[in-house]
C-alpha positions in Angstrom: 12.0 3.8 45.5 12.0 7.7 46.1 9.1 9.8 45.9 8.5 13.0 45.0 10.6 16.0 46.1 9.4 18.2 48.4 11.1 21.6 49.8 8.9 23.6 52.2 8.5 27.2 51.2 10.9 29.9 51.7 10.0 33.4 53.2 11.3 36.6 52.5 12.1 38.7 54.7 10.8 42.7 55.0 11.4 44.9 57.9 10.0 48.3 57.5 11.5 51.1 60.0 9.3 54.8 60.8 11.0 58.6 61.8 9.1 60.8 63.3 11.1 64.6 63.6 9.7 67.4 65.4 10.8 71.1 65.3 12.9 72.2 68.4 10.5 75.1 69.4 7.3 74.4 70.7 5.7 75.9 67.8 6.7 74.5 64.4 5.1 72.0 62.0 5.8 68.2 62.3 8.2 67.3 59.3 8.1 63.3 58.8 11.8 61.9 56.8 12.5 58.9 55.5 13.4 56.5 57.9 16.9 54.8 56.0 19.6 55.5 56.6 18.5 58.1 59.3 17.6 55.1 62.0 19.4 52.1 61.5 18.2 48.7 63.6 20.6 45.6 63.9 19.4 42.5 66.1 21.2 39.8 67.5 18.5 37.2 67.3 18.6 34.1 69.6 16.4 31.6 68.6 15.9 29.1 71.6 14.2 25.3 70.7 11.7 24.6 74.0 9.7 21.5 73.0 8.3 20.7 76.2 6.4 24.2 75.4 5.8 23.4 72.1 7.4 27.0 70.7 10.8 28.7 70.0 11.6 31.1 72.0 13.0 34.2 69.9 14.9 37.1 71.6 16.5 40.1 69.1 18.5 42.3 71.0 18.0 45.6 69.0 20.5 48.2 68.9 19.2 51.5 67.5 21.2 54.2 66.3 19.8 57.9 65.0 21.8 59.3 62.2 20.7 62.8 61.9 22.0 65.8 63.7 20.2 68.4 65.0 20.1 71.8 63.4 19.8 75.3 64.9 16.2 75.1 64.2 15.2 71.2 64.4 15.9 68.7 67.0 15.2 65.1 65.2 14.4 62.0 67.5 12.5 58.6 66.6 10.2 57.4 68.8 8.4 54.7 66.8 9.7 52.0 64.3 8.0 49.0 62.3 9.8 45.7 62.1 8.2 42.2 60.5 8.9 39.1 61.7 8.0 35.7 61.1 3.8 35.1 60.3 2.2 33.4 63.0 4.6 35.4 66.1 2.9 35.4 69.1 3.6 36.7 72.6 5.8 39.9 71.7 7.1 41.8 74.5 10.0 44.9 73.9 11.8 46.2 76.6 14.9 47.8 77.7 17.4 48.4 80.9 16.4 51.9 82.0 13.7 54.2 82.5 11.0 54.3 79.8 8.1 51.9 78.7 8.6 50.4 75.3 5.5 48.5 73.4 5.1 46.5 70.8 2.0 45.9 68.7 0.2 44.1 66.3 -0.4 46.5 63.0 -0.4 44.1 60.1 -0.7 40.2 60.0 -0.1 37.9 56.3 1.0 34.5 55.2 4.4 36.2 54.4 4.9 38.5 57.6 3.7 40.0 60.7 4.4 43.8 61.2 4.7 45.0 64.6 5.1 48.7 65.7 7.4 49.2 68.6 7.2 52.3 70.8 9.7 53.6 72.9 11.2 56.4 74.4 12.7 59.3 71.9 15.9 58.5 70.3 17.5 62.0 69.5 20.2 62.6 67.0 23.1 61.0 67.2 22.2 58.5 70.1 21.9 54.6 70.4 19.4 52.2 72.2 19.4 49.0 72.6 16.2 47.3 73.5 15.2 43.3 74.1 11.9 42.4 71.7 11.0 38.9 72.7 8.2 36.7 70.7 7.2 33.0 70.5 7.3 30.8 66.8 4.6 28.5 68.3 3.6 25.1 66.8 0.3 25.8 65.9 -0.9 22.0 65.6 -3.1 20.9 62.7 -1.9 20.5 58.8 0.9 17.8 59.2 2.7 19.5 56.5 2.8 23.0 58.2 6.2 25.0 58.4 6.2 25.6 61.3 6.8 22.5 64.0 7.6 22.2 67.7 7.4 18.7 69.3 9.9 16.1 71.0 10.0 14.3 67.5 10.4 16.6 65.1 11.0 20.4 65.5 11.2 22.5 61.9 11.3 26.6 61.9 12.6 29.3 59.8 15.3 31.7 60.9 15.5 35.3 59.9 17.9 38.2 61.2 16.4 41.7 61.8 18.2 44.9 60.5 17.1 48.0 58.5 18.1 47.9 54.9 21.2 48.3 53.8 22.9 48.1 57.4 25.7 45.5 58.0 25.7 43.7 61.4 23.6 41.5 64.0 24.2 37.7 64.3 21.1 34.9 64.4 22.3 31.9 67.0 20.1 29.2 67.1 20.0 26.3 70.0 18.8 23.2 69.8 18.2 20.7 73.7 20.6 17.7 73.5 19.3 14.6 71.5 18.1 16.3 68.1 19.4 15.5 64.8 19.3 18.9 63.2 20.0 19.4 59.3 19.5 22.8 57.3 17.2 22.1 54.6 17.3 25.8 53.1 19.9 28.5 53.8 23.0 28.0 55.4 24.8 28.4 58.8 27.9 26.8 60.3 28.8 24.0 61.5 27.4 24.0 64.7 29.1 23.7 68.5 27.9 21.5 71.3 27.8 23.8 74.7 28.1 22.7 78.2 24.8 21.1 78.4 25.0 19.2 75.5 22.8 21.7 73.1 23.5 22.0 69.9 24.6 25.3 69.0 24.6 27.7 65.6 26.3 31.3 65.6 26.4 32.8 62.4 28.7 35.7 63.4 28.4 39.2 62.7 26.3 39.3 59.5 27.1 41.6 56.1 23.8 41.8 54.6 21.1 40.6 57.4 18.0 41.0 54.9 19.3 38.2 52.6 19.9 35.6 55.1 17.4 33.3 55.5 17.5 29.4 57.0 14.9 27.1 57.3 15.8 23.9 59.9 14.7 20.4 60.7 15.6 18.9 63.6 14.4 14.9 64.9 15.2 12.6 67.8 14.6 9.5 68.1 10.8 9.3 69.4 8.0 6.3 70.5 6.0 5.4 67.6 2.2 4.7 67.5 1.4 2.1 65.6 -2.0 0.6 63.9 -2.8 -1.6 61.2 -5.2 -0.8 58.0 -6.7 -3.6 56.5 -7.3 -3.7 52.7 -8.6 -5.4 50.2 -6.6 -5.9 46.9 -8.0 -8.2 44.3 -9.6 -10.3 46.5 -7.0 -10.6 48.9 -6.7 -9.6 52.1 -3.4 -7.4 53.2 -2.2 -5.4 56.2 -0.3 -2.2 56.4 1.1 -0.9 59.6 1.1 2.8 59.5 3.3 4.5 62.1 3.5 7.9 63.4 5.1 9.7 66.0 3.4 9.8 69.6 3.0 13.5 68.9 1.7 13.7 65.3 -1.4 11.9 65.7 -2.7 13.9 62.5 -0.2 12.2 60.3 -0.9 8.9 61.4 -4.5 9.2 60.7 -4.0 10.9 57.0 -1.8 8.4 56.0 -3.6 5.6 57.1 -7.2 6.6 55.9 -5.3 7.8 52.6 -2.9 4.2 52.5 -6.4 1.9 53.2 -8.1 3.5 50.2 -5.7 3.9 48.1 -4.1 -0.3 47.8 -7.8 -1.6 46.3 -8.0 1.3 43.8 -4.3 0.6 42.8 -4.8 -3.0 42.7 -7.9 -2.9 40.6 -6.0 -0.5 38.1 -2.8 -2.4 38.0 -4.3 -5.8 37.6 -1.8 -8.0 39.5 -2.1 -9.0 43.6 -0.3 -7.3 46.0 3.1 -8.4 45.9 4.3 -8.5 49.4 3.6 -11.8 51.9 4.1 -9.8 55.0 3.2 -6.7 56.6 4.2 -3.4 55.1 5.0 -0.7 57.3 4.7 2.6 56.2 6.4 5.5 58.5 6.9 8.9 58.9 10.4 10.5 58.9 12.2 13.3 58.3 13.7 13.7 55.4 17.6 12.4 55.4 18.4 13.0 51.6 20.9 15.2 50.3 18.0 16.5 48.2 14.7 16.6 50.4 12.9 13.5 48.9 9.8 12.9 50.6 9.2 9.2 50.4 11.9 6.3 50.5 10.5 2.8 49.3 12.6 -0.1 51.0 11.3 -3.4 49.3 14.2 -5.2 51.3 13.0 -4.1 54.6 8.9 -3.9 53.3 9.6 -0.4 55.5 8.1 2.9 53.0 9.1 6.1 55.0 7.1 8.7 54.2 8.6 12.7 55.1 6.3 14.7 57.8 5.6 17.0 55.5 4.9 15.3 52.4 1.3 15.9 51.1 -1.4 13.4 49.6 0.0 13.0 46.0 3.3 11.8 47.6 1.1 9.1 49.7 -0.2 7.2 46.8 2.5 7.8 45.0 4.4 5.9 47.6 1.2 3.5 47.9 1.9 2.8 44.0 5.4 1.8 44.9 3.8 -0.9 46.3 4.2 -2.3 42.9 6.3 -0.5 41.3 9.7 -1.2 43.5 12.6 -2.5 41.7 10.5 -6.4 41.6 8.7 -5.4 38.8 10.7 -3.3 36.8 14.4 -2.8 37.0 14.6 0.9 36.4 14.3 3.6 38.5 12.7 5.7 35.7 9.8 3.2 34.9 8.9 2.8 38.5 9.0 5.9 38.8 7.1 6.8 35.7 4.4 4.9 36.9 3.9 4.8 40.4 3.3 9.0 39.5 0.8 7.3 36.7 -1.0 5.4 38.7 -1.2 7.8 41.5 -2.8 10.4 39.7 -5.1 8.1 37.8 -6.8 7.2 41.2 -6.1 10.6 42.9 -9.6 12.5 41.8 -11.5 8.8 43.2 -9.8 9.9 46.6 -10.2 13.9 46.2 -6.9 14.2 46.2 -5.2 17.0 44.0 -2.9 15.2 41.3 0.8 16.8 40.9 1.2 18.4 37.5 4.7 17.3 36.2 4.4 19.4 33.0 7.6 19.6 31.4 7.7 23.8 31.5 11.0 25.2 29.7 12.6 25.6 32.6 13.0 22.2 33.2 13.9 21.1 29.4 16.3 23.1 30.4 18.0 20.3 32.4 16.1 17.7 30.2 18.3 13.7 30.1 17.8 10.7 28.9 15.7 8.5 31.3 18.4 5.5 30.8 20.8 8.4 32.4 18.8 8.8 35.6 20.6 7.0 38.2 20.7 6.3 41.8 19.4 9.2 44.2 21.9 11.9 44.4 23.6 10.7 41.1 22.5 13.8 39.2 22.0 17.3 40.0 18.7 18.3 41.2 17.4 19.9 38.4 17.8 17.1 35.9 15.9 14.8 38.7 13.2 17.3 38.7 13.1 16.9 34.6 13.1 13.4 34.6 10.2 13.3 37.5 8.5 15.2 34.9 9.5 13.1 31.8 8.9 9.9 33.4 5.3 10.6 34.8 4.5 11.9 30.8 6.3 9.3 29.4 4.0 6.6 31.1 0.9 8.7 30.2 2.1 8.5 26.8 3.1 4.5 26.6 -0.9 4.3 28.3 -2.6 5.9 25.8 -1.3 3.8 23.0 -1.0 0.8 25.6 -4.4 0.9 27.0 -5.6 -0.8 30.2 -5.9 -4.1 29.6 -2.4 -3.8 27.8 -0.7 -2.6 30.7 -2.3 -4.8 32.8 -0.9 -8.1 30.6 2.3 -6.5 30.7 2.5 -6.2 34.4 0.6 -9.5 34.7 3.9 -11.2 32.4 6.6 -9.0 34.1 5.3 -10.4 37.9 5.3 -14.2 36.4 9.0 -13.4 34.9 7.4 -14.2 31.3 9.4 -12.4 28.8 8.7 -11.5 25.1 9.3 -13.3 21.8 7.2 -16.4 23.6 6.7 -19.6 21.2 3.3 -19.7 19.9 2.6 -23.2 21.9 3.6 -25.4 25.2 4.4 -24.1 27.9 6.0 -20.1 28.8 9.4 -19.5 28.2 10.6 -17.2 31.8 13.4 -14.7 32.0 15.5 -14.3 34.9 15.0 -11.2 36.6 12.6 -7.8 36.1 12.4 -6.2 32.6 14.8 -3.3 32.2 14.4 -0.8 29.7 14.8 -3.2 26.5 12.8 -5.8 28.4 10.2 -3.3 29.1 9.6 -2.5 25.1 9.6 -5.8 24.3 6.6 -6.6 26.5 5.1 -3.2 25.7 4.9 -4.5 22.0 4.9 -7.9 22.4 1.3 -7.3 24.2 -0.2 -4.1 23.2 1.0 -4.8 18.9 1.9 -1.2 19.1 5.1 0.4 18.4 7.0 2.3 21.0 10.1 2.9 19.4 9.5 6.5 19.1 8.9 7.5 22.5 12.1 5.3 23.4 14.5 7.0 21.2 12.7 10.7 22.7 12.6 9.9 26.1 14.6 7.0 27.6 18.0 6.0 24.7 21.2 7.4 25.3 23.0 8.4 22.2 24.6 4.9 21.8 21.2 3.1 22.9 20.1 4.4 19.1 22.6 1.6 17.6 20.5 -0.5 19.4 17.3 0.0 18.8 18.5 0.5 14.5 19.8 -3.2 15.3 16.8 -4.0 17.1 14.7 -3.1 14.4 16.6 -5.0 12.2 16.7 -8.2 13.6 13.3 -7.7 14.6 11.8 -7.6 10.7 14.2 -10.5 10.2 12.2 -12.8 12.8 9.1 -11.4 11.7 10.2 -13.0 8.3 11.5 -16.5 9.5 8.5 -16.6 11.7 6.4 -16.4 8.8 8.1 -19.0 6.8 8.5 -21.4 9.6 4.4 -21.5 9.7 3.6 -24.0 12.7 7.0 -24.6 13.2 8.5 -23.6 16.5 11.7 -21.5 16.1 14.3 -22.7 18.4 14.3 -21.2 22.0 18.0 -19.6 21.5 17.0 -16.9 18.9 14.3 -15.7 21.5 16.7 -16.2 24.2 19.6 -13.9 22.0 16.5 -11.4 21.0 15.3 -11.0 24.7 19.1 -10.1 25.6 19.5 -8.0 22.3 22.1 -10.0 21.3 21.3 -9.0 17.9 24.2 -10.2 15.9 23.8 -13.7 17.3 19.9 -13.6 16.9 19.9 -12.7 13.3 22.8 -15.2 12.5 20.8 -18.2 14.1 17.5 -16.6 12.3 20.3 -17.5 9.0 20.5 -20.5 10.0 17.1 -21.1 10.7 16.0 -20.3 7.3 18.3 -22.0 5.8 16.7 -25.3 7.8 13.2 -24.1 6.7 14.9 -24.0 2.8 15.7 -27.6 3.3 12.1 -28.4 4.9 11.0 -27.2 1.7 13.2 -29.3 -0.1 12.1 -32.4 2.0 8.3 -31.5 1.3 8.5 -31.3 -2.0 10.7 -34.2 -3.0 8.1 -36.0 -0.5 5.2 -35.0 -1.9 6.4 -35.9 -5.9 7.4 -39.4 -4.8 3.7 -39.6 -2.9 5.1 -40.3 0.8 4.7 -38.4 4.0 7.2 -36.6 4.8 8.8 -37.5 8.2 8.7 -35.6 11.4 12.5 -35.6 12.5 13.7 -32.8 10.5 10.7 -30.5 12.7 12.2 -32.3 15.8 15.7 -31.6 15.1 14.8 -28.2 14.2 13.0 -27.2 17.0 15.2 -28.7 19.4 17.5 -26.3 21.6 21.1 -27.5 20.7 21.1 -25.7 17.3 21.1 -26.2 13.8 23.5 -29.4 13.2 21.2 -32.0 13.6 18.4 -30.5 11.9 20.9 -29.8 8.4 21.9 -33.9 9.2 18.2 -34.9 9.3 17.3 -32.7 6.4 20.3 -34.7 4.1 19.7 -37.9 5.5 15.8 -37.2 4.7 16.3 -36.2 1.4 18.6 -39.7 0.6 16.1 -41.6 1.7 13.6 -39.7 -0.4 15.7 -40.2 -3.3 16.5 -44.3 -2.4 12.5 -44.4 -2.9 12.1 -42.6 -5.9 15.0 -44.6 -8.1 13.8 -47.5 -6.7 10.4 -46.9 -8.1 12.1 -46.0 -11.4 13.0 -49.0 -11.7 10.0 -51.2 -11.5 9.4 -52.5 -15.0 6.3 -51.2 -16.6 6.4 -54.0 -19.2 8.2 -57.2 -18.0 9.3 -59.4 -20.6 9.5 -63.2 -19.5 12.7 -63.1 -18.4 11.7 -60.3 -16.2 8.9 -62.1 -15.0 10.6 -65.5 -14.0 13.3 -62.8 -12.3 10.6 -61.7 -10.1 9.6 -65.3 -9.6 9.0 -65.5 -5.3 10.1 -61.6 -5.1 8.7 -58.9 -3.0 9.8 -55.7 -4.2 6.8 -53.8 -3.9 6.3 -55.0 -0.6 9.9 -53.9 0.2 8.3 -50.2 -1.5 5.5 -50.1 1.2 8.1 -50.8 3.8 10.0 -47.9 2.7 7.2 -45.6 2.5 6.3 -46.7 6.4 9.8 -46.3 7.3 10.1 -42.9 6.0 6.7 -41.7 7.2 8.0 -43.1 11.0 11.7 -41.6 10.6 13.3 -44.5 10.9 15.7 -43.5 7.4 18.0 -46.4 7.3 14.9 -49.1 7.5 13.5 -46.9 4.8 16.5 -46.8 2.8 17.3 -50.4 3.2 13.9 -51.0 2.0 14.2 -49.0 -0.8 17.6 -50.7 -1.8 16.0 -53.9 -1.6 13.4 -52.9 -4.0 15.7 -51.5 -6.4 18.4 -54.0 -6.4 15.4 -56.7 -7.2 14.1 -54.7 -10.3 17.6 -53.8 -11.6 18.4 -57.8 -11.4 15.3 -59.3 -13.0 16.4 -59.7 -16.3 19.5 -61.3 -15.4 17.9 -63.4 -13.0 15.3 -64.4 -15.2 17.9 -65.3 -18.1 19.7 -67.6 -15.8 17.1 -69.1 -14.6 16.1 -70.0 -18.2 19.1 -70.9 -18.6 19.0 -73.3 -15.3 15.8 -74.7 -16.5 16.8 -75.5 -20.0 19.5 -77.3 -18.7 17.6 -79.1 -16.3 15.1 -80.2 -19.1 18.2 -81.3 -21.1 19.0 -83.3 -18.6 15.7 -84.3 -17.6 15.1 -85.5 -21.9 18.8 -87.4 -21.7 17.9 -89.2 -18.4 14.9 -90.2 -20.0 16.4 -91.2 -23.3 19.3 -92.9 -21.4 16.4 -95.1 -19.3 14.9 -95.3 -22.8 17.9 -97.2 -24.3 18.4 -99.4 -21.1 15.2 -100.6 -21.0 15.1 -101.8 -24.8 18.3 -103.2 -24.0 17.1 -105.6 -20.9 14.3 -106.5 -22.8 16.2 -107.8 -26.0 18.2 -109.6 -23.5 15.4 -112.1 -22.3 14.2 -113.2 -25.8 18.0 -114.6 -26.7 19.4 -117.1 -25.0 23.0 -116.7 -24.2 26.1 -118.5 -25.1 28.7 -119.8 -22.8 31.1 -117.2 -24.0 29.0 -114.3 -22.9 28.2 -116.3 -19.7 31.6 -116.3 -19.5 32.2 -112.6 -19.7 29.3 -111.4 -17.3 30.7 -113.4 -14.9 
């Protein structure tokens, strides 16, 4: 994650030249001209890197040439001319090959400039000097974020030429020992040479216009680190952080540490989830490598945070808040952004340090994207990253005031678990794969907060086709608010929060269709229930709820609804008057038993028990009267036969006992025989 860009400020540069004319007779009146274009001054300035002395060595050779001529009454010479150099000079020595003593002093010293006079022997019309001014750019230790740096790490300077105004010519060369890495941040020279001794080497050239060159350099080699570990305390939790500085930039090393150790419990307490890193994070300093001057690169991969030289407080708790805010929690560069710059100055005035202020002036409205267009570093020009800097840190001060702390703190507390939005209100949390983007990020924001950021994401982050999506989002959105409602306790399947998550709107608002559609038929089931006095069963809310869609729940609903409707024409047919035939039909029958066995069945889900049931009951009430009439039927018959059998006896009896009172004849012995 990048921090905050830096560029160190850029001097201009002044060089002020004096004429002093006297009369040619011993006796006339001193007469003091304007200097330019009378005297003109070019220098060829050699700028010579000495680390080992801690200073760059500067030597101008000055070549001074008087323009005037002499008339029959004047003779014009300069003797004394002002030139500024770089603030902070020291050690200035002029002098020439000749007779004469040059001098050079002190008249005038600023943040912007110091003025020196230099002295030196009269320069009369029409003649040219050349003289050797010599003067130290000395690293003057202290503020790590100074201009000015000269050590076996790092070495940074700005480079000037010297000429009067308006005068073409001179040449800046600037050499560098062998090892450094040397970059120009500001300005520009050319490529540079590599001389015999392996120093790196600049020449500009003869210059055109010396007052408007200007270059400001940074040069590193590789260097010992010292190291030493801060101990914090974040949540309750102990953590380490190596902090490691250069062997020669001891002041760094202690800033950033006393800065990093008090900055991790503040940001943990106001971001409300642990630190996120198992290991050891290292934080470094570095020069800045960027093709735009970043001062802090986050490297979650390599739990490495290098932090530029000169990169002040703000940018160190800003980096601190990247801690969190890496590419772990949220996927886009704007929102870590946004609010590792929130966060930072929310606990910068607990730490005395000065918060950045990343107003959005018109200047950089000017250059104003959308936040979904920021991309990688170096993927737009610097002006737009500057705007979106600007409209990321207000767009997270914005999304916390209607957020609120304990909002933002769920949300970050959801995005670290990998719980996404749209959850089921019961069992256990549905996880998404992967940090929140952009569209992940709103959904959260409203899921927790119930407040609406819509606005603020079609100002600040949507591209021009994001707006589709967020109209479609809105849409589908009051469309689940809907079902939701009418599915009461009812869990809506997983897939429509899976499809809303991706903003797969089409798909979420057709299975939201088809949801409703199930909860229609609920309804249906309920009701038809609840008028045939049975409990409705549980299936249909299984099938519905289950994951593979809306088929089995439209099967169960149907098959429901028959077995509803096997109950209630079987109880339409129970006889509320049975007639005798009807009665001796229901002789040894159980149809209201077969009724409670349907109702159970029902009430367990088990349909075809429950419809069986159901049948049973029904096809015993429908057949009653048919039954009953045959079995009258049967049992008159039987008591015909019965009363025939009897009558039959009847006759044989009175037969048999006629017989014994008559005695018989031979004839009828005869014919029993």
């Amino acid at each position: 994650m990048i921090g905050r860009r830096l560029g160190p400020a850029l001097l201009a540069v002044l060089v002020a030249v004096g004429m002093l004319a006297i009369p040619a007779g011993p006796t006339g009146p001193a007469d003091v001209r304007a200097a330019t274009p009378d005297l003109t001054i070019t220098g060829d300035a050699l700028y010579d890197v000495q680390p080992d002395k801690q200073r760059v060595r500067v030597t101008v050779d000055l070549t001074m040439v008087n323009h005037l001529k002499d008339t029959k009454t004047k003779r014009y010479f300069f003797d004394e001319a002002y030139l500024d150099v770089m603030p902070k000079s020291s050690a200035f020595r002029l002098t020439r090959d000749g007779s004469g003593s040059p001098s050079v002093k002190v008249t005038k010293r600023t943040d912007a400039y110091t003025r020196l006079r230099l002295r030196y022997p009269r320069l009369y019309s029409g003649k040219t000097a050349k003289y050797r001014l010599t003067f130290d750019l000395k690293d003057p230790g202290g503020d790590a974020v100074r201009e000015l740096r000269v050590g076996d790490t790092l070495v940074s300077f700005p480079v000037w030429a010297f000429a009067t105004d308006s005068t073409p010519g001179g040449s800046v060369t600037v050499r560098f020992p062998a090892g450094y890495d040397v970059k120009v941040e500001a300005g520009s020279l050319p490529e540079p040479s590599t001389d015999a001794e392996g120093r790196t080497v600049f020449r500009t050239g003869k210059l055109t216009s010396p007052l408007s060159f200007f270059a400001y350099l940074v040069a590193d080699r590789p260097g010992a680190f010292t190291e030493r570990a801060v101990a914090a305390n974040v949540l309750g939790d102990s953590t380490t952080v190596v902090v490691r500085s250069w062997e020669d930039d001891a002041p760094w090393g202690d800033r950033v540490a006393e800065l990093v150790g008090a900055a991790l419990p503040e940001l943990g307490e106001r971001i409300g989830i642990a630190w996120p890193h198992e290991g050891s994070l290292v934080v470094q300093e570095a020069v800045s490598r960027s093709a735009d001057g970043y001062a802090g690169l986050f490297d979650p991969g390599r739990g490495l945070v290098e932090i530029a030289y000169y990169a002040d407080d703000f940018v160190i708790l800003h980096e601190a808040a990247h801690g969190w805010f890496n590419g772990a929690l949220l996927a886009d560069r704007w929102a870590n952004e946004a609010f590792a710059s929130y966060y930072a100055a929310i606990i910068a005035p607990d730490l005395d340090v000065r918060a950045r202020d990343d107003g959005l002036t018109e200047e950089l409205r000017a250059s104003a994207i959308p936040l979904n267009d920021w991309g990688p570093v170096g993927s737009v020009p610097i002006a737009q990253e500057d705007f979106a800097y600007a409209a990321a840190h207000g767009l997270a001060r914005a999304i916390a005031d209607r957020a609120g702390d304990d909002g933002l703190r769920a949300v970050w507390t959801d995005a670290a678990r990998g719980i996404g939005a749209y959850q089921p209100p019961a069992g256990e949390a549905e996880r998404v794969d992967g940090p929140p983007d952009w569209r992940g990020l709103l959904d959260l924001l409203e899921a927790r907060t119930g407040a609406s950021y819509d606005d603020l994401w079609r100002t600040w982050v949507a591209r021009p086709g994001d707006v589709a999506l967020l109209d479609a989002r809105a849409a589908a959105r009051d469309r689940y608010a809907a079902v939701l409602s009418q599915a009461a306790d009812w869990r809506l399947p997983r897939p429509i929060r899976d499809a809303l998550r991706a903003w797969q709107f089409d798909a979420a608002t057709a299975l939201l269709d088809q949801a409703a559609s199930a909860l229609e038929a609920r309804g249906h089931v309920e009701e038809a229930a609840a008028e045939a006095g049975l409990i409705a069963p549980v299936g249909l809310r299984l099938a519905f709820e289950d994951d593979d869609g809306f088929d089995d729940a439209e099967a169960e609903a149907t098959a429901e609804l028959a077995a509803i409707t096997y109950y209630t024409e079987a109880v339409a047919l129970r006889p509320s008057d049975p007639d005798p035939f009807v009665q001796l039909g229901l002789w040894g029958e159980t149809p209201e038993a077969d009724l409670v066995a349907a109702r159970d069945a029902l009430a367990r889900g088990e349909l075809q028990d429950s419809a069986a049931a159901s049948t049973q009951a029904a096809a015993t009430w429908a057949e009653a009267q048919a039954v009953g009439q045959g079995r009258a039927f049967s049992i008159a018959l039987l008591a015909l036969a019965a009363l025939l059998a009897v009558l039959l006896l009847v006759a044989t009896l009175r037969r048999w006992r006629s017989g014994r009172r008559r005695p018989m004849t031979m004839t009828e012995s005869a014919a029993g025989e």
